[in-house]
ZAKOL-24511 format. One line per 5 residues: number of its first residue (from 1); their letters; for each residue x, y, z of N, C-alpha, C. Coordinates in pm, 1 decimal. Last residue first. Example, Ala and Ser with C-alpha at 12.3 -4.5 7.8 and 13.67 -1.06 7.14 Angstrom:
<atoms>
2) sa) 1285.0,-225.0,708.0,1367.0,-106.0,714.0,1290.0,3.0,787.0 | 1319.0,-569.0,780.0,1230.0,-450.0,780.0,1320.0,-330.0,780.0
</atoms>
This chain:
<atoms>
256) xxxxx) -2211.2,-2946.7,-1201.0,-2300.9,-2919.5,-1101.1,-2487.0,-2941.6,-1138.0 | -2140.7,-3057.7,-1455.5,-2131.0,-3127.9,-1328.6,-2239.0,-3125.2,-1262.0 | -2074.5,-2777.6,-1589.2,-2171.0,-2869.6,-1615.1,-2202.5,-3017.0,-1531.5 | -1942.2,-2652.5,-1401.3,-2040.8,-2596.1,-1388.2,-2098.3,-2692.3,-1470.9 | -1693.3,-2821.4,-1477.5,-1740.9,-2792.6,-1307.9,-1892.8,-2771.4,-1331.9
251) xxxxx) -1633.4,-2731.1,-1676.1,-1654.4,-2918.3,-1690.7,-1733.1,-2860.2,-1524.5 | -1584.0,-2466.3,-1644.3,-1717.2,-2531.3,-1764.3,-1748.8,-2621.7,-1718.1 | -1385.0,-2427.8,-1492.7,-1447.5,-2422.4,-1426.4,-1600.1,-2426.6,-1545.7 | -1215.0,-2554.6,-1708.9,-1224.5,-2671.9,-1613.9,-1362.8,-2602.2,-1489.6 | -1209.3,-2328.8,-1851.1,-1270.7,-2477.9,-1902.2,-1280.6,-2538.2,-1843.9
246) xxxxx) -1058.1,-2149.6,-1715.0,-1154.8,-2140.4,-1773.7,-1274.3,-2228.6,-1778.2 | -816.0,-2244.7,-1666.3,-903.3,-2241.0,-1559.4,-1025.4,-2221.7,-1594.7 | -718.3,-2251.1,-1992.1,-769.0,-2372.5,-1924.5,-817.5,-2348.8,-1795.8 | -678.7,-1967.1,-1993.6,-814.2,-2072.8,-2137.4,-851.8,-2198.8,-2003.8 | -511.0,-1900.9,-1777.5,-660.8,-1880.3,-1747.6,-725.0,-1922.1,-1834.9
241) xxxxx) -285.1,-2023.9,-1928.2,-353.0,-2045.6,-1787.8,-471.1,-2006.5,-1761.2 | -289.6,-1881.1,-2170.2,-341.0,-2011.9,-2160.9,-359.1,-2080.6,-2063.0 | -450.0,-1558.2,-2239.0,-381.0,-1674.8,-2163.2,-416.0,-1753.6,-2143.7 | -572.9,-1406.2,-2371.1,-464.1,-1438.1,-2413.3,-379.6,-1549.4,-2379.1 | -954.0,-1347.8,-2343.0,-850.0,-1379.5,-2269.8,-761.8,-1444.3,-2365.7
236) xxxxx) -1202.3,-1421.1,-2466.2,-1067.6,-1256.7,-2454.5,-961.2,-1255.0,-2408.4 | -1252.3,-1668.0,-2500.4,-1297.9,-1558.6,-2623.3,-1215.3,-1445.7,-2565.7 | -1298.4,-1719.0,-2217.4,-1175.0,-1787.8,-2297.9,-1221.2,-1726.9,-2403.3 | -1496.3,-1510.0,-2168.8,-1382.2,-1504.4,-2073.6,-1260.8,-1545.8,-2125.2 | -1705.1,-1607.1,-2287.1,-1681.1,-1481.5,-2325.2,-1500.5,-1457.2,-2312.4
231) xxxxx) -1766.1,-1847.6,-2114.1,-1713.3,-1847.5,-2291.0,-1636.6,-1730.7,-2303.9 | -1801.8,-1732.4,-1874.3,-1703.1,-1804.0,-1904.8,-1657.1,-1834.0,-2040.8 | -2083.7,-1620.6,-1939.1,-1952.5,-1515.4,-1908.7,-1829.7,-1596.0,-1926.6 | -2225.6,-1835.2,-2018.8,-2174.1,-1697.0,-2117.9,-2066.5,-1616.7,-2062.6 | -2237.5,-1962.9,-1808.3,-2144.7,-2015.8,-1879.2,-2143.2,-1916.4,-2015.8
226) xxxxx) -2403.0,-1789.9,-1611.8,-2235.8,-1846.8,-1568.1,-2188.7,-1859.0,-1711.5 | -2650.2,-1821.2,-1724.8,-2556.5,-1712.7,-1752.3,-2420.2,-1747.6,-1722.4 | -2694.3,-2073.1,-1736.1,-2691.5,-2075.7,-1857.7,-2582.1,-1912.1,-1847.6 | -2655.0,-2155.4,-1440.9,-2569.1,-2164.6,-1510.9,-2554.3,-2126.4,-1622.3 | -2846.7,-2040.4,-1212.4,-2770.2,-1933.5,-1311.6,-2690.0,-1971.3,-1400.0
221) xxxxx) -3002.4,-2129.8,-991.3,-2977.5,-2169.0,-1126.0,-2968.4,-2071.7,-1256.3 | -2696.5,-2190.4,-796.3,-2845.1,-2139.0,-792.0,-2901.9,-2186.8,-929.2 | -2434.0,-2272.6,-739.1,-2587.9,-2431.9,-662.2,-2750.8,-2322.6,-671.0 | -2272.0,-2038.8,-724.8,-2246.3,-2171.2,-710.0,-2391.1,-2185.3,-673.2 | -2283.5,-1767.8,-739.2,-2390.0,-1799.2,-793.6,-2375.7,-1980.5,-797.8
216) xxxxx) -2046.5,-1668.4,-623.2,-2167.9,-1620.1,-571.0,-2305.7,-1707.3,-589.0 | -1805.3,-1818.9,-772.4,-1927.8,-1865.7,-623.2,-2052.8,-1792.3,-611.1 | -1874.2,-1671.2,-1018.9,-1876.7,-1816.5,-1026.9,-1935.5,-1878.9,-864.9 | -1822.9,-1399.0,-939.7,-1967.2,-1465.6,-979.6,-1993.0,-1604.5,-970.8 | -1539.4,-1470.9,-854.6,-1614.6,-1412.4,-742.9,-1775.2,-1456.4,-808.7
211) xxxxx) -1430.8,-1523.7,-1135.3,-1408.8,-1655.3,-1007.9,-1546.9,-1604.9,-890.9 | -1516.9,-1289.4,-1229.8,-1581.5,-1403.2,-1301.6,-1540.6,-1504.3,-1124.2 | -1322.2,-1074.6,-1108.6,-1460.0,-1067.5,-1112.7,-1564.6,-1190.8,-1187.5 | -1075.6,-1222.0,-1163.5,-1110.0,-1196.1,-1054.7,-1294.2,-1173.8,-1039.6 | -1027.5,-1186.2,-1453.1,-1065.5,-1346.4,-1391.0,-1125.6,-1314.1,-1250.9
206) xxxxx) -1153.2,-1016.6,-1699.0,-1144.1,-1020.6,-1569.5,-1150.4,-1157.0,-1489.3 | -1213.8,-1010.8,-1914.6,-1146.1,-1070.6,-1890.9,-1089.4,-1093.4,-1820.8 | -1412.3,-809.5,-1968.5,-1472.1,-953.7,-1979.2,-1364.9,-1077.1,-1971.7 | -1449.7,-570.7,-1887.1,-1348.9,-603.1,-1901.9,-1392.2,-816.0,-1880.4 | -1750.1,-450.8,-1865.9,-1629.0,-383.8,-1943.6,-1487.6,-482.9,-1950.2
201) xxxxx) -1878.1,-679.1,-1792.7,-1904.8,-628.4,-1918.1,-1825.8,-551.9,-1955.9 | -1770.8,-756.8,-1550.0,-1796.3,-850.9,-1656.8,-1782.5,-758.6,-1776.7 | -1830.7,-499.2,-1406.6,-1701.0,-533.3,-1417.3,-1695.0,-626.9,-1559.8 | -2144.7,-628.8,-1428.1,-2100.0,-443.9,-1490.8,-1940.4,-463.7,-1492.3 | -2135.0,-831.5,-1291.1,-2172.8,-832.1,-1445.4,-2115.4,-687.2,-1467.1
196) xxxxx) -2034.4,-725.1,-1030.5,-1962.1,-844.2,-1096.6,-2007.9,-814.5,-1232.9 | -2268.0,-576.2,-954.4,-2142.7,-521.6,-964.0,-2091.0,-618.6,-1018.0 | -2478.2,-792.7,-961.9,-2535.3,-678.3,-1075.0,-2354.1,-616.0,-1058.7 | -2424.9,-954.7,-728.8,-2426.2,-978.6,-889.3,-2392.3,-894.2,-942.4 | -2369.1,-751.6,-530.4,-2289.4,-816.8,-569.7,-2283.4,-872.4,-716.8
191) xxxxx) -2729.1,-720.1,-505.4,-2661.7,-620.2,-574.9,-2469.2,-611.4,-581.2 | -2774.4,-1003.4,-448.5,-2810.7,-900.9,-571.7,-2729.2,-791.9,-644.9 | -2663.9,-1059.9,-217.8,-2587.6,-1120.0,-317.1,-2678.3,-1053.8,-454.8 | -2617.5,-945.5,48.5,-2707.8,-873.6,-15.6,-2625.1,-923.5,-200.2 | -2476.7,-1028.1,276.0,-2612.2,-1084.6,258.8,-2714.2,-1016.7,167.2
186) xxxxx) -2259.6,-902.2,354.1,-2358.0,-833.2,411.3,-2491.9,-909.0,389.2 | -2094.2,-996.0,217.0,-2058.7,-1013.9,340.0,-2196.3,-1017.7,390.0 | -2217.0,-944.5,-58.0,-2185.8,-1055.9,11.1,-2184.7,-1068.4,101.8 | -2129.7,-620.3,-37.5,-2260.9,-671.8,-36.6,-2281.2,-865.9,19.2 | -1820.8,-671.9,13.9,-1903.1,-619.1,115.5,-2046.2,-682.0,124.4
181) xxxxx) -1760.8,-757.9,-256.6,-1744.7,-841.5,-149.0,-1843.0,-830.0,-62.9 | -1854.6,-508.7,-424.5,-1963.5,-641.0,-433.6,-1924.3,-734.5,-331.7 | -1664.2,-349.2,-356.6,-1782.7,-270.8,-279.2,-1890.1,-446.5,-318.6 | -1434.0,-513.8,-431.9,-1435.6,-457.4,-248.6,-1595.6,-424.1,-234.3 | -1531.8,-425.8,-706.8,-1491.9,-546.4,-646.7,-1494.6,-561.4,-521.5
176) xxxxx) -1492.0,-194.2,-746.1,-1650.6,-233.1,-769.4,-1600.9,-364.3,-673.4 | -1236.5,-82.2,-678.3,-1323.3,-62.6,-571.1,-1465.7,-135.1,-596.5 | -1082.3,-196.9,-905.4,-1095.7,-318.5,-774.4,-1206.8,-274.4,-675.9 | -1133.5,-109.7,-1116.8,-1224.6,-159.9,-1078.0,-1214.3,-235.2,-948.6 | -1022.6,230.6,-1245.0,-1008.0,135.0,-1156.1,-1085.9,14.6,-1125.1
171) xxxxx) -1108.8,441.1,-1419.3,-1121.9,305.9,-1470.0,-1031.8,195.5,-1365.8 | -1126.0,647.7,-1217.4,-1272.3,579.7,-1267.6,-1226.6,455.2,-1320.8 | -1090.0,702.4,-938.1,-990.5,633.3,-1036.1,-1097.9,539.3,-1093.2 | -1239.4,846.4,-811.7,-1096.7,942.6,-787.1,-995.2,843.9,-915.2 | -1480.5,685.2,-769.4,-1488.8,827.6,-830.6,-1343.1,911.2,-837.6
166) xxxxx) -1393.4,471.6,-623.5,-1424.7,460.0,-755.0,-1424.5,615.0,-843.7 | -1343.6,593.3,-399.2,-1252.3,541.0,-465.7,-1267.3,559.8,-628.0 | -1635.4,635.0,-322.6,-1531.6,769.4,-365.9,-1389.0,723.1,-453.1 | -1671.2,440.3,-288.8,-1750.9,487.9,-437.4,-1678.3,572.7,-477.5 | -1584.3,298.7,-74.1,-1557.0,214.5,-190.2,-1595.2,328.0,-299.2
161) xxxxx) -1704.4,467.6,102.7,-1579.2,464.0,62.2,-1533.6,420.2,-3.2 | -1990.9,391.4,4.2,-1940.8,527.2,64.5,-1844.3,553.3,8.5 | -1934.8,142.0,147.7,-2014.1,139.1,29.5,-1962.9,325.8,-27.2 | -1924.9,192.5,464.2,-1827.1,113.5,350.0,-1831.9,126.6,250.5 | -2128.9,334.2,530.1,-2020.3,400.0,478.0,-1905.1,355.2,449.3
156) xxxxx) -2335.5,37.5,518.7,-2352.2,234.5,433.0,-2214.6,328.4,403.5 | -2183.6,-138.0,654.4,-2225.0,-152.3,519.6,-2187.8,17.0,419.0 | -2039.1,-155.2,923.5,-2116.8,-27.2,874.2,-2087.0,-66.7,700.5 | -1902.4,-344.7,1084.1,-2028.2,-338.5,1034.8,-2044.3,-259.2,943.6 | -1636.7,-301.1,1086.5,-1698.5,-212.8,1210.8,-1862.9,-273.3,1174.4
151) xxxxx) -1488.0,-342.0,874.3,-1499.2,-459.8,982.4,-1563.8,-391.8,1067.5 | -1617.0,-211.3,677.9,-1667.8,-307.8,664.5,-1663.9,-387.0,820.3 | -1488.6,-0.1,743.6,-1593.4,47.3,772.6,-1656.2,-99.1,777.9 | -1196.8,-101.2,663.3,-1215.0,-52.1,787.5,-1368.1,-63.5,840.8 | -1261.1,-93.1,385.0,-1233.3,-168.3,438.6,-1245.2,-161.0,576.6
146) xxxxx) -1303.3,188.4,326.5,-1390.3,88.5,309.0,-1346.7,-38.1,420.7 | -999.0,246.0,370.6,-1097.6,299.0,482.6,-1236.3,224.3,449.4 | -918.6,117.5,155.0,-903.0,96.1,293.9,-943.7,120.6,400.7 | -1050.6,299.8,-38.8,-1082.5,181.9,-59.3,-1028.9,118.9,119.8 | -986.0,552.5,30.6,-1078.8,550.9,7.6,-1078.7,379.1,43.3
141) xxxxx) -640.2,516.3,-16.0,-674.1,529.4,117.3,-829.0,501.1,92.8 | -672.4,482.4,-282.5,-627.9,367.0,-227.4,-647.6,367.2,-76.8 | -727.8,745.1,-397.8,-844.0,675.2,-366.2,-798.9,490.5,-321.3 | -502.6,874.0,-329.4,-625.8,860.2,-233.3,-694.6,778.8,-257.9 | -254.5,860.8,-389.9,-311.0,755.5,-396.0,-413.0,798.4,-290.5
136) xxxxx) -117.6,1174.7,-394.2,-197.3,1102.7,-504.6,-254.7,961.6,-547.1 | -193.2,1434.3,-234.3,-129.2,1299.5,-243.1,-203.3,1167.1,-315.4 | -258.6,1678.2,-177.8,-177.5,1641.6,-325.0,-112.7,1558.7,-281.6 | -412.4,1716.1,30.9,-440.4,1685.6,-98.4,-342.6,1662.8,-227.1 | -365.1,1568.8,330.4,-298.8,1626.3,197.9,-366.4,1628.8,101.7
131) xxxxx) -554.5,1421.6,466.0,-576.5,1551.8,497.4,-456.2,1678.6,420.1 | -554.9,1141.2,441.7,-643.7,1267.1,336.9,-613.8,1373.2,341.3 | -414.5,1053.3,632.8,-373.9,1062.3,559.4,-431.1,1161.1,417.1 | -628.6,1088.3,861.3,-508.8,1130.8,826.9,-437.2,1175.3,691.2 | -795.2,939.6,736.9,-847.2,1012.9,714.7,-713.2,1185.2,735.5
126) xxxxx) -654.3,668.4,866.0,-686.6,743.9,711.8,-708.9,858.5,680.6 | -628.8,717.5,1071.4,-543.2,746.3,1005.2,-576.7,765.4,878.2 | -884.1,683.8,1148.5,-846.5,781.3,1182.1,-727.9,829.5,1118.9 | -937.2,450.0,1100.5,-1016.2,481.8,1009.0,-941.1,691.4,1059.2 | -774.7,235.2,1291.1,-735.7,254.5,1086.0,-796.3,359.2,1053.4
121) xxxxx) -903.1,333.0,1506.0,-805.1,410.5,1508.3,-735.4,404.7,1364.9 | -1146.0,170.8,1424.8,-1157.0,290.6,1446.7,-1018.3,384.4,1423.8 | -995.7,-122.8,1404.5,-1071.9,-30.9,1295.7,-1083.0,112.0,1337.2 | -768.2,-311.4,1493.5,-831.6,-175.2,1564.3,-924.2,-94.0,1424.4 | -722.8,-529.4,1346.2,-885.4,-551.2,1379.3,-928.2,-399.1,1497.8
116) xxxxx) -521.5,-535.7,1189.1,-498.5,-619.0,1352.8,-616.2,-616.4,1359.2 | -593.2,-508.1,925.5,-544.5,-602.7,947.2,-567.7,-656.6,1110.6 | -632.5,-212.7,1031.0,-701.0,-252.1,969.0,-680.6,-396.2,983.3 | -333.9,-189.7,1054.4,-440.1,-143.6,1179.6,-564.2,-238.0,1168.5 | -263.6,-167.0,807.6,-194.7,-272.4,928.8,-310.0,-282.6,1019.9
111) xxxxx) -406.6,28.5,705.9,-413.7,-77.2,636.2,-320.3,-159.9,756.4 | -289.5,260.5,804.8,-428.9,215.0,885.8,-435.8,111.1,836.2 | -13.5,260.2,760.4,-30.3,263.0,913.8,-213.7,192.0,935.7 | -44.5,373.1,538.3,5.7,187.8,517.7,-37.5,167.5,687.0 | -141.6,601.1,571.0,-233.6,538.8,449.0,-159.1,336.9,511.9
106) xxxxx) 64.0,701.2,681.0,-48.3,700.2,771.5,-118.4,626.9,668.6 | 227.7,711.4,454.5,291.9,631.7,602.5,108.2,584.3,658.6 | 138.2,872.1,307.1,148.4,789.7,294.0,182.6,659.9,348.4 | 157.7,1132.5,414.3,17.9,1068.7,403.1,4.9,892.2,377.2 | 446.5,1157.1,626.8,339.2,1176.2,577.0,230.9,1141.1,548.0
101) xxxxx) 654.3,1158.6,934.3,622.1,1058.5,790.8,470.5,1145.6,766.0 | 788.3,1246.7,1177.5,752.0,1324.4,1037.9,684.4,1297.9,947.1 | 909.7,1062.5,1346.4,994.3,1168.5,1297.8,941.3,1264.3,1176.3 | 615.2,896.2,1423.9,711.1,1023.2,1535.1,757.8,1105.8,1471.6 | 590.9,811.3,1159.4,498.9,914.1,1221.1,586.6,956.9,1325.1
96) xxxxx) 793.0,576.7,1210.2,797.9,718.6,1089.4,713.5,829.9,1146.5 | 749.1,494.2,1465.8,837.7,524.6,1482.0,830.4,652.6,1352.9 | 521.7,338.4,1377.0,483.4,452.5,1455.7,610.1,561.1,1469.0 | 606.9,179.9,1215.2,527.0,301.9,1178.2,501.9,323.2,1259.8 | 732.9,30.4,1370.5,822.2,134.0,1268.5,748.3,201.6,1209.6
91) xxxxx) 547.6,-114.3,1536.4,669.3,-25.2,1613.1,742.4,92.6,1509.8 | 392.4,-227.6,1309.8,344.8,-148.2,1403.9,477.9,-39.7,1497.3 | 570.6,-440.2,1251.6,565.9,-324.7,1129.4,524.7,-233.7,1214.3 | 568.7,-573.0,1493.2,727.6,-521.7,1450.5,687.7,-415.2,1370.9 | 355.6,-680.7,1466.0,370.2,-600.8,1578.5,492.6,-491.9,1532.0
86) xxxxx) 356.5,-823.3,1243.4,293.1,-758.3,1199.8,313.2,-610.2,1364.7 | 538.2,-1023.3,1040.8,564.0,-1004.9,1175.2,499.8,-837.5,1209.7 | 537.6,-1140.7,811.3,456.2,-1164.1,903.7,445.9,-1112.3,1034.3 | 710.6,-1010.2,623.3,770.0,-1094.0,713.3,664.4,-1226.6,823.4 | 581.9,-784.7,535.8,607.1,-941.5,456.3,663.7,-1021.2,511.9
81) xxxxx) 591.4,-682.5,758.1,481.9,-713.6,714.7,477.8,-848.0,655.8 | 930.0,-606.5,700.4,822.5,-655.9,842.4,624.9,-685.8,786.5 | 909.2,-443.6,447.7,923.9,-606.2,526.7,885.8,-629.4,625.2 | 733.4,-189.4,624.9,658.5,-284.0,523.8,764.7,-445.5,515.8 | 923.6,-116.8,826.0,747.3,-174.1,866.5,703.5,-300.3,775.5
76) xxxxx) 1115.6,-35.9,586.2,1166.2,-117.4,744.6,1007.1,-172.1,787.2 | 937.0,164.3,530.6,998.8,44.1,391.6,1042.4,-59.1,526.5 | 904.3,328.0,732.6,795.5,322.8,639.7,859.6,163.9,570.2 | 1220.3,426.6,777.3,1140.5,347.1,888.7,1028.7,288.7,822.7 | 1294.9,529.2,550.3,1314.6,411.1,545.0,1273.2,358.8,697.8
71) xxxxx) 1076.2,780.4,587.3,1073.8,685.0,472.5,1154.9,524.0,431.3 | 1233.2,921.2,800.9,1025.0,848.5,786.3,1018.4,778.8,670.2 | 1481.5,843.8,933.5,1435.1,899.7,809.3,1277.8,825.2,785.3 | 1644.6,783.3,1210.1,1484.8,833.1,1165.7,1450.2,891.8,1064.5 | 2013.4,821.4,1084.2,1859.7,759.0,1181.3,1723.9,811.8,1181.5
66) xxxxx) 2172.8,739.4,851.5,2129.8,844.5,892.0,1941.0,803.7,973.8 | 2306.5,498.4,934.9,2389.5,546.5,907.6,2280.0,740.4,921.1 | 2099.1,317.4,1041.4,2218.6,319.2,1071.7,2290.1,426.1,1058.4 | 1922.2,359.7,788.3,1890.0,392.8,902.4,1961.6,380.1,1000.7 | 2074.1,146.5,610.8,2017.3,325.6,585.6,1997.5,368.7,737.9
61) xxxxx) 2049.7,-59.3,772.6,2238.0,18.6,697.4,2152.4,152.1,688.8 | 1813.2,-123.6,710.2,1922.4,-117.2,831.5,2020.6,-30.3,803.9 | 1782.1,-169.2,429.4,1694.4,-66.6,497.0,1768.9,-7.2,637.4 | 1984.0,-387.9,351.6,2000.0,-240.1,356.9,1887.6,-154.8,396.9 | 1882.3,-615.8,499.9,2008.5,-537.7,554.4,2089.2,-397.0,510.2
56) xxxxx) 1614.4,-617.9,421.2,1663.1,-588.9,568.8,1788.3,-548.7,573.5 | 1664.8,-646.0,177.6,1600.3,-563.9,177.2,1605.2,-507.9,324.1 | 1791.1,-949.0,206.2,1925.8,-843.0,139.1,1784.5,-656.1,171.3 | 1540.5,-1083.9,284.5,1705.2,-1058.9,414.0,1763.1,-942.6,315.2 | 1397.5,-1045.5,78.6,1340.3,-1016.2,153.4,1458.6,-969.6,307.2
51) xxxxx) 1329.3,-976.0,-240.4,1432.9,-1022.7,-167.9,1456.3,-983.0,-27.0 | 1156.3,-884.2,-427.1,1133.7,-996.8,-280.9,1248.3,-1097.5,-225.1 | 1162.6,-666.1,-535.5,1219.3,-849.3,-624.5,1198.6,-964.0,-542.2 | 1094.3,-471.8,-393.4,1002.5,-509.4,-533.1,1053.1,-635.0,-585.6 | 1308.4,-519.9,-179.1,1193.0,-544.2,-124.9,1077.8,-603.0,-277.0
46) xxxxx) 1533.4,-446.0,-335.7,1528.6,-522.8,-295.6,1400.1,-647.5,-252.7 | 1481.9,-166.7,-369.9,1444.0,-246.0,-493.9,1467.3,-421.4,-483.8 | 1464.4,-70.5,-120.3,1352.1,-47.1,-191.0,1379.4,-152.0,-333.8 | 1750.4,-120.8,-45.1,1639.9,-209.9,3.6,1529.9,-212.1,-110.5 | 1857.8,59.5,-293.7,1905.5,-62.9,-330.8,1798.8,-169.6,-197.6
41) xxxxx) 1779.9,315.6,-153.8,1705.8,241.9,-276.8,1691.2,107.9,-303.6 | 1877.1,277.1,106.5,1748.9,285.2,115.1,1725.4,270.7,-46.6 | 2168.3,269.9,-28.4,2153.7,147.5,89.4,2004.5,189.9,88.6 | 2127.1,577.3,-89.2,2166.3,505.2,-192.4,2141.0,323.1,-96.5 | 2065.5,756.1,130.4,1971.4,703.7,44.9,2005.6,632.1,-69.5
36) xxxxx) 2321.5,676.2,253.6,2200.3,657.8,307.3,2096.4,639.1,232.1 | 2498.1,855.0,103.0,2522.6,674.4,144.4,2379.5,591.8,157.7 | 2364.6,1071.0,109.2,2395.3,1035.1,-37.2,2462.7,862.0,-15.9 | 2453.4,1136.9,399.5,2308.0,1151.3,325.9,2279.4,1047.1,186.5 | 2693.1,1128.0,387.7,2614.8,1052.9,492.1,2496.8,1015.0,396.1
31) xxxxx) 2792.4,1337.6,268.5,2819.5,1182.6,174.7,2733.5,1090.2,280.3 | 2698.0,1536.7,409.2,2627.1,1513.8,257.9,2649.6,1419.9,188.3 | 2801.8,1551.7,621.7,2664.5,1531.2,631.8,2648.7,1515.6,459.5 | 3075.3,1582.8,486.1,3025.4,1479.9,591.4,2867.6,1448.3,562.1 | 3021.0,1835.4,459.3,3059.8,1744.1,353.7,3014.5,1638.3,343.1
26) xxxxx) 3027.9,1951.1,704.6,2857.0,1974.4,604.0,2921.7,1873.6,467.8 | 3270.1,1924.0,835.8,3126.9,1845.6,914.7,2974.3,1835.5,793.5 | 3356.1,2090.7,694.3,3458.6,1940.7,689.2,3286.9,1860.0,756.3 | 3281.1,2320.4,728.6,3248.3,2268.5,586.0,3280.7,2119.8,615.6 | 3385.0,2346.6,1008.0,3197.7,2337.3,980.1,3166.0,2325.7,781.9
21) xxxxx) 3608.3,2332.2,989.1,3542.7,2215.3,1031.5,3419.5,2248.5,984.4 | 3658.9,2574.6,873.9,3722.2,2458.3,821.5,3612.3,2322.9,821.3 | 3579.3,2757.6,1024.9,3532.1,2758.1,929.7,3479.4,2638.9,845.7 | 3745.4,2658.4,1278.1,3575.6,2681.3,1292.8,3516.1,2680.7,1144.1 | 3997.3,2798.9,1186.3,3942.9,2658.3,1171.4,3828.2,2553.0,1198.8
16) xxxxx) 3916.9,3046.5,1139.0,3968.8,2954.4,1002.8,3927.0,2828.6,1062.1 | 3877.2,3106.3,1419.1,3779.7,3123.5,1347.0,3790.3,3056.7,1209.2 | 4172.8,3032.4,1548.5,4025.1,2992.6,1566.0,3963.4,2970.8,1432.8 | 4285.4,3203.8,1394.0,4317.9,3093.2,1381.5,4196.6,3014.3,1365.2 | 4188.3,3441.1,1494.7,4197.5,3466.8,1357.0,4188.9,3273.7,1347.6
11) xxxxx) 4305.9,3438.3,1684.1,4165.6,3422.2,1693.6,4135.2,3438.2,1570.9 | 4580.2,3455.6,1702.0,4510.3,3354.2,1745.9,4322.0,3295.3,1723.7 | 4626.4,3715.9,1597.3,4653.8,3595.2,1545.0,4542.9,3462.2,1577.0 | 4547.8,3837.8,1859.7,4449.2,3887.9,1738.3,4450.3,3733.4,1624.4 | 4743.6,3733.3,2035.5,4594.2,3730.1,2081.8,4499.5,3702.8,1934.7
6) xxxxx) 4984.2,3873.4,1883.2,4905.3,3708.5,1894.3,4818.1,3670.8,1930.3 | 4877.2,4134.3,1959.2,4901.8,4056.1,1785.4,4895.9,3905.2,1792.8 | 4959.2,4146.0,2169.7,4819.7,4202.7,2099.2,4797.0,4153.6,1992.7 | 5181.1,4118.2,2221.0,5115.6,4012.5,2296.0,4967.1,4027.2,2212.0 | 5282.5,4318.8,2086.3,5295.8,4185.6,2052.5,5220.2,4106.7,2078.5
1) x) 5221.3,4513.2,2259.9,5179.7,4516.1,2119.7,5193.2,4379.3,2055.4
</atoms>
């Protein structure tokens, strides 16, 4: 009877301290966790100030401490990018995609891709990446997958992808911008113009879309328009870096 009772004791013991540990182990896992993504913010805000070693050594530390999180493998790629070191970003996005990573992984995955010059397999991720809808930079995937289409040749469904962009973030304009490069690329400096003036006209202070007309139309004889958009340009513009790029690209265009 005794012997019965300590047996019983005993397992009683056990089981308390099975209990014990498996809270002592889920505690654990929760200051892990709460270390981890605290060393993955402090990179993440590291990386937005471009601080580029202190953003490595806590993306590390995160991923050290709790391993394959698809989101600080994703931030780990992207320095690496800014790093230049574009194989390296390649190894850690693939690495997020192994453990899980989402639309957004696969959205930075084809834009690298894109970069190395595999277009087809960028254009696969993208489309990857679409395949959420409630992820809410599509039309940034749209515009990259333009991009993609451009280095394959394919004008038509570059143009395509640039529109849908345009259509998911109407007052966006970089996609008019990407879709008038293309035409350029492509040898079709008309309908580049006509996108530059329509940017021109809503936001006439657009330096980006004026510098891009300014070559397009370098050595034709467009100056009388050139130099309305450039008035217009120091007329809206606040800044006194761009008054004076302004003016100096006047003294230029009256030169020419």
């Amino acid at each position: 009877m005794k012997q019965l009772l300590n047996i019983t004791l005993l397992l009683s013991l056990l089981f308390t301290l099975g209990a014990c540990q498996s809270q002592a182990e889920k505690r654990l896992d929760e200051n892990s966790d709460k270390r981890a993504k605290l060393q993955y913010q402090l990179g993440l805000d590291a990386l937005h100030k471009g601080l580029i070693p202190k953003a490595f050594e806590k993306l590390y530390l995160s991923d050290n401490i709790r391993p394959h999180q698809p989101e600080t493998l994703d931030a780990i790629a992207y320095a690496w990018r800014l790093r230049g070191d574009n194989k390296k970003a390649e190894t850690f996005y693939k690495r997020a995609i192994k453990y899980g990573a989402g639309s957004a992984t696969f959205n930075n995955y084809g834009s690298l891709l894109t970069e190395l010059g595999s277009y087809e397999q960028a254009i696969q991720n993208f489309n990857l990446a679409l395949e959420d809808p409630r992820y809410r930079n599509q039309d940034l995937v749209f515009v990259n997958m333009g991009d993609a289409f451009v280095g394959l040749n394919n004008l038509e469904q570059a143009v395509q992808s640039y529109r849908k962009a345009g259509m998911l973030s109407k007052s966006w304009t970089y996609p008019q911008m990407k879709e008038a490069a293309a035409y350029t690329k492509f040898s079709r400096p008309n309908y580049a113009q006509a996108l530059y003036e329509t940017i021109l006209r809503k936001e006439p202070a657009n330096q980006d879309a004026l510098h891009e007309l300014i070559l397009l139309l370098k050595g034709t004889d467009n100056k009388q328009l050139l130099r309305l958009y450039i008035q217009k340009f120091i007329e809206t513009t606040s800044d006194p870096l761009q008054q004076a790029w302004a003016k100096d690209e006047l003294i230029i265009l009256d030169k020419g």
